[in-house]
One Martini backbone bead per residue (centre of mass of N, CA, C, O) as a GRO file, in nm:
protein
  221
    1UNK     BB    1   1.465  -0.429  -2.265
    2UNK     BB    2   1.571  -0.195  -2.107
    3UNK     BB    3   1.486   0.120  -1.991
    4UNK     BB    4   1.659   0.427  -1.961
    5UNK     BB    5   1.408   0.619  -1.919
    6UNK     BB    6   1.270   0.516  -1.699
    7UNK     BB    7   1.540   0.455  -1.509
    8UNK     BB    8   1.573   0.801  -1.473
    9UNK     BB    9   1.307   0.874  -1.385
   10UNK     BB   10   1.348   0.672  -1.109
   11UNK     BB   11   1.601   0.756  -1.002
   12UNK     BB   12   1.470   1.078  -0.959
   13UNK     BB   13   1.258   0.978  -0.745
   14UNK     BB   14   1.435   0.848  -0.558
   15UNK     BB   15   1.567   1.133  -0.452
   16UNK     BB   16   1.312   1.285  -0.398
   17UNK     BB   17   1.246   1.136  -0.157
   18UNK     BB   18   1.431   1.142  -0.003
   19UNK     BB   19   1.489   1.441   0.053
   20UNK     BB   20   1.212   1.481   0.162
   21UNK     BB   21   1.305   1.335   0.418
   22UNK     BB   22   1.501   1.457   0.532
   23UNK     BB   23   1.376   1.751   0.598
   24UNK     BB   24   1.211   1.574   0.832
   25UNK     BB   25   1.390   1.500   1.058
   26UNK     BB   26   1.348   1.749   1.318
   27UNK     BB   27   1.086   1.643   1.333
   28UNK     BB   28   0.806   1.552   1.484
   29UNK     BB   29   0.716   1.245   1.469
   30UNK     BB   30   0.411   1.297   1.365
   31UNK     BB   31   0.494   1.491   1.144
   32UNK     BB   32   0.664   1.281   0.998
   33UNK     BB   33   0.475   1.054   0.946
   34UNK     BB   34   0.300   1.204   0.760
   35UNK     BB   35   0.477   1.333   0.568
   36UNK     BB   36   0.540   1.044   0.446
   37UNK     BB   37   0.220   0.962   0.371
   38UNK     BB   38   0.222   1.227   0.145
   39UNK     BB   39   0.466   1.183  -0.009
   40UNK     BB   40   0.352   0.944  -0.111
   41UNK     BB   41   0.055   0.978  -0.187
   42UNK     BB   42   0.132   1.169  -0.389
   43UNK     BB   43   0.291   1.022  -0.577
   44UNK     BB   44   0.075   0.754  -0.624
   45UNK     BB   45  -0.137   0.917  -0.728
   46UNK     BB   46   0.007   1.028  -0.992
   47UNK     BB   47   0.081   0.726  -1.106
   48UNK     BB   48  -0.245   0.664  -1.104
   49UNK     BB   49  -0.524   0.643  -1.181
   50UNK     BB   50  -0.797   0.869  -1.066
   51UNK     BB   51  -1.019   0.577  -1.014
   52UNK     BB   52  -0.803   0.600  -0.768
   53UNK     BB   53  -0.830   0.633  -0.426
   54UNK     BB   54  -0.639   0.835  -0.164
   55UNK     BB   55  -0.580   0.762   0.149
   56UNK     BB   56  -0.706   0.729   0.548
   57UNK     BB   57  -0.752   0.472   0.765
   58UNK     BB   58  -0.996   0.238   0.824
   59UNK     BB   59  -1.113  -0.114   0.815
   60UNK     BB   60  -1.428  -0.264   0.748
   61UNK     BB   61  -1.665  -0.581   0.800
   62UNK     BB   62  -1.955  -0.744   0.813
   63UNK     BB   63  -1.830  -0.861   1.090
   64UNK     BB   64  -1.679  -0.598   1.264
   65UNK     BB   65  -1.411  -0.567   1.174
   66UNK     BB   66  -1.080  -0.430   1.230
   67UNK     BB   67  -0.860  -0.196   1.193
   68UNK     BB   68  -0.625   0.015   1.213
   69UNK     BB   69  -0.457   0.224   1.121
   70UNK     BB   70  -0.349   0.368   0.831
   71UNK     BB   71  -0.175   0.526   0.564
   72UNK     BB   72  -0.221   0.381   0.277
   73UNK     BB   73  -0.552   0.370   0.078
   74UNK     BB   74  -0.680   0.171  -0.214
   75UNK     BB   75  -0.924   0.262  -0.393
   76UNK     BB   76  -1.185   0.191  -0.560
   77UNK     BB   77  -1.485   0.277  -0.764
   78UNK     BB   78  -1.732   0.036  -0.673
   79UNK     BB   79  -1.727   0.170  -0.313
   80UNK     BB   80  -1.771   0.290  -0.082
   81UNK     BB   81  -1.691   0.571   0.182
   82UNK     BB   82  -1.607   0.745   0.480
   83UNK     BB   83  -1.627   1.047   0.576
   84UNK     BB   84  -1.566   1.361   0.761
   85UNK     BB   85  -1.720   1.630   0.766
   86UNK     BB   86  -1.492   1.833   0.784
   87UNK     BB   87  -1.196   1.579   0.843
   88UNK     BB   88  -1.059   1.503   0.541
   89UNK     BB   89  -0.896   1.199   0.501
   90UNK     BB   90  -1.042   1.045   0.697
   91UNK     BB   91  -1.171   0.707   0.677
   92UNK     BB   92  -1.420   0.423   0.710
   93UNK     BB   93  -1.413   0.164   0.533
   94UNK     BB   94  -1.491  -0.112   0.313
   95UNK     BB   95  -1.352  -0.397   0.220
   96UNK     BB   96  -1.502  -0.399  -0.081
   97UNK     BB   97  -1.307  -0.086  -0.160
   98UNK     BB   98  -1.036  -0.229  -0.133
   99UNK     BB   99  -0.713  -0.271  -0.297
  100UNK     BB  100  -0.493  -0.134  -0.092
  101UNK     BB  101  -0.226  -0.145   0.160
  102UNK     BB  102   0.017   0.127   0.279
  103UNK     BB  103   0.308   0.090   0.460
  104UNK     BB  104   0.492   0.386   0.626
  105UNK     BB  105   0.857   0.409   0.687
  106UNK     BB  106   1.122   0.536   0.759
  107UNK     BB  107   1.261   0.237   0.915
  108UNK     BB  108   1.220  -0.091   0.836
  109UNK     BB  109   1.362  -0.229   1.021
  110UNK     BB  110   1.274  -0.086   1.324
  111UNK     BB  111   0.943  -0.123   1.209
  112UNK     BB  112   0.871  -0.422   1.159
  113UNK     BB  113   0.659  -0.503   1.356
  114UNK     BB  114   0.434  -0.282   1.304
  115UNK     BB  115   0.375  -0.382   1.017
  116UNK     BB  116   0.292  -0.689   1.154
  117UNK     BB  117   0.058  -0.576   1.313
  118UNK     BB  118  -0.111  -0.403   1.093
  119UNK     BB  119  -0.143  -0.716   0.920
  120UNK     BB  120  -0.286  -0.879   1.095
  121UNK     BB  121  -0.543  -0.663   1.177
  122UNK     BB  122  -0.612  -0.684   0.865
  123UNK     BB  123  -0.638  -1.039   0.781
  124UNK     BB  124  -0.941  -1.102   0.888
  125UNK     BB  125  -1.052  -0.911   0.669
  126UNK     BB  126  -1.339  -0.964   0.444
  127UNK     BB  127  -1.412  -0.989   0.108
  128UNK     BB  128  -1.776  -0.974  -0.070
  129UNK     BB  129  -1.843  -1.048  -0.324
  130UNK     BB  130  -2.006  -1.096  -0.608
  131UNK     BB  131  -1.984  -0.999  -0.896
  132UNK     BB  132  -1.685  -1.019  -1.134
  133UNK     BB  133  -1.437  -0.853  -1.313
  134UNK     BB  134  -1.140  -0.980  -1.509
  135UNK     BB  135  -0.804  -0.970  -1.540
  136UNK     BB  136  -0.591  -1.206  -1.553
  137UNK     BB  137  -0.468  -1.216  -1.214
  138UNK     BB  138  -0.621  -1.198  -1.022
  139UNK     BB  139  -0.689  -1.032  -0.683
  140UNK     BB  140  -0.764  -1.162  -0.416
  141UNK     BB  141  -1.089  -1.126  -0.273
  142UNK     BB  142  -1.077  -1.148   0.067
  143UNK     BB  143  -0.804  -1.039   0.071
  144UNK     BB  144  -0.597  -0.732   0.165
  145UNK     BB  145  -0.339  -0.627   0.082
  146UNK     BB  146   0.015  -0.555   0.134
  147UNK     BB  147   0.254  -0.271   0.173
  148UNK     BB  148   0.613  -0.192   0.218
  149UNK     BB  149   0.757   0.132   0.311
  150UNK     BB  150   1.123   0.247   0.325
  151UNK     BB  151   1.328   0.499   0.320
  152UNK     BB  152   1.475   0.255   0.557
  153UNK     BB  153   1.701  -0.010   0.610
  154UNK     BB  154   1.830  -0.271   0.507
  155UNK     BB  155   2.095  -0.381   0.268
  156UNK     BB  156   1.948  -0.656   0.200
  157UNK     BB  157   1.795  -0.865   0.014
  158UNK     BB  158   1.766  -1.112   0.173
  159UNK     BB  159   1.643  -1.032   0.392
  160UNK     BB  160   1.395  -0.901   0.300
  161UNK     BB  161   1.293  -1.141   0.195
  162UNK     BB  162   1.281  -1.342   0.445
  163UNK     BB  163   1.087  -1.074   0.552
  164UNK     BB  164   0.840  -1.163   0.354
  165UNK     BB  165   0.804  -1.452   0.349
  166UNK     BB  166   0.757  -1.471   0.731
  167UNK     BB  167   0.502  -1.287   0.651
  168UNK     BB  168   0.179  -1.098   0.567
  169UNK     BB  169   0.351  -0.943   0.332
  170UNK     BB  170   0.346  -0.882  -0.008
  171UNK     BB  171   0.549  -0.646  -0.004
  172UNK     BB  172   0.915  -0.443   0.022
  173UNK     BB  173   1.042  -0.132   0.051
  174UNK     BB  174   1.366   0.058  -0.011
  175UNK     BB  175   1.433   0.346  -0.096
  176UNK     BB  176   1.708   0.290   0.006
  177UNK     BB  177   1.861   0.092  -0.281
  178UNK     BB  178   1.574  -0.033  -0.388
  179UNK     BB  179   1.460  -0.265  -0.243
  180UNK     BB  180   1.270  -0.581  -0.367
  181UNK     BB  181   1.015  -0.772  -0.205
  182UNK     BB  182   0.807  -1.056  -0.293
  183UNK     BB  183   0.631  -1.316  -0.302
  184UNK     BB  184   0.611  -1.382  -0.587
  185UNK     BB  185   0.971  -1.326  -0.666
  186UNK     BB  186   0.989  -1.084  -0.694
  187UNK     BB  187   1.344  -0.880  -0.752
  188UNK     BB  188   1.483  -0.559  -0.664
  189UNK     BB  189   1.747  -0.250  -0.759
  190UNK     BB  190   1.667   0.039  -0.734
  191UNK     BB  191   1.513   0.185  -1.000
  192UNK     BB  192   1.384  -0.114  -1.028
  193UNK     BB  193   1.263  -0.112  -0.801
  194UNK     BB  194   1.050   0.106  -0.810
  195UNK     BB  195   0.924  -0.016  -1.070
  196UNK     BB  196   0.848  -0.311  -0.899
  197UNK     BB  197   0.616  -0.171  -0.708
  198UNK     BB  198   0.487  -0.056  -0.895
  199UNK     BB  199   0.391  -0.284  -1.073
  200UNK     BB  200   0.245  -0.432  -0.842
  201UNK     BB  201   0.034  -0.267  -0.741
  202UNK     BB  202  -0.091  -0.243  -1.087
  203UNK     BB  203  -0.197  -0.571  -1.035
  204UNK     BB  204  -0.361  -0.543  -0.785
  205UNK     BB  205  -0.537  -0.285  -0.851
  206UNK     BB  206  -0.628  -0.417  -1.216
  207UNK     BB  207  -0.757  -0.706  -1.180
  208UNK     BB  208  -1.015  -0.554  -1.100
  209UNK     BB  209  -1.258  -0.404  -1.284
  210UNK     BB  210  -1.562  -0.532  -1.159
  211UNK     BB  211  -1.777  -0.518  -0.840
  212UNK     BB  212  -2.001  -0.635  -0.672
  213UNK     BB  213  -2.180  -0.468  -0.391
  214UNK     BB  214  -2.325  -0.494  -0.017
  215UNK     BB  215  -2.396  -0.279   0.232
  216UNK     BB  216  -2.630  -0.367   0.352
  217UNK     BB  217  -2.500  -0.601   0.506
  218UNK     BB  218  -2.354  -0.440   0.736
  219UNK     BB  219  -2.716  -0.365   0.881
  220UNK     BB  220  -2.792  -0.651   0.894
  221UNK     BB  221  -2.922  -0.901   1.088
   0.00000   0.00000   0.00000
């Protein structure tokens, strides 16, 4: 049974996050753009228990392998990450701290290039536990999942899902419309869509509830 208090209270976040991008189409591109990783990482950090935390910077793995800038990163409770003394919230990630990482666009249509850039550069890094303890279904120990989130794109479901299948993108999010579409098969519109992106990434980063891991591995010869 549809819960119609969820979904109405999902219905006007997704008009306050619209609203919220409106205020800053006239600013410049990199305000803007900040902007929108703030408005949704302030979102997303309230609605997520407080023992994830939310950033953003680099990620590196045992091997030296680097992504690029992210936007918002879900980090683990149970492995450190670099911040810059007096640097703010950039940080650089250890593989293996990392839950998910969401890249946040203006509009997910035109910027989707940029989207599948970011997650190139991210696939090739790996996560490596130790000993793990998980809940349902695990999940994948060794790639870092993403999440596309824009706050306009196409107009199509059918669309969308068609590109979420065809790239390395685990789901994505187009908050005008609420289209979402997953690997996994989910799929939905409006404020329901809103509700099945928390829904898929509370799946991706409650799967694994605590995995040992060694940082000292980063600088072993």
């Amino acid at each position: 049974m549809r819960n119609v208090h969820l979904l109405t209270r999902m219905a006007g976040i997704q008009q306050q996050l619209l609203a919220g991008h409106a205020t800053g189409l006239s600013m410049s591109s990199s305000s803007k753009g900040r902007e929108r990783e703030e408005f949704i990482n302030g979102f997303l950090s309230r609605v997520f228990p407080t023992s994830f935390r939310f950033g953003t910077g680099d990620i590196t793995d045992t091997h030296g392998r680097r992504s690029g800038q992210l936007d918002v990163v879900i980090e683990y409770p149970f492995g450190p990450s670099l911040p810059a003394i007096g640097g703010g919230e950039v940080r650089l990630y250890l593989a293996e701290s990392v839950a998910a990482v969401i890249e946040v666009k203006s509009n997910l249509q035109n910027q989707w290039q940029e989207v599948e850039s970011t997650a190139r550069q991210l696939s090739p890094l790996v996560r490596e536990f130790g000993g793990v303890i998980s809940v349902g279904r695990p999940p994948p120990e060794q790639r870092i999942p993403i999440v596309a989130v824009g706050y306009e794109g196409w107009k199509s479901l059918e669309t969308l899902k068609s590109k979420v299948e065809s790239s390395e993108i685990d789901a994505a999010l187009i908050i005008d419309g609420g289209l979402f579409a997953s690997k996994s098969g989910i799929v939905a519109t409006g404020a329901s869509g809103m509700w099945a992106m928390i829904s898929i990434i509370n799946t991706t980063i409650q799967g694994l509830v605590s995995a040992s891991t060694t940082p000292f591995s980063y600088i072993a010869e």
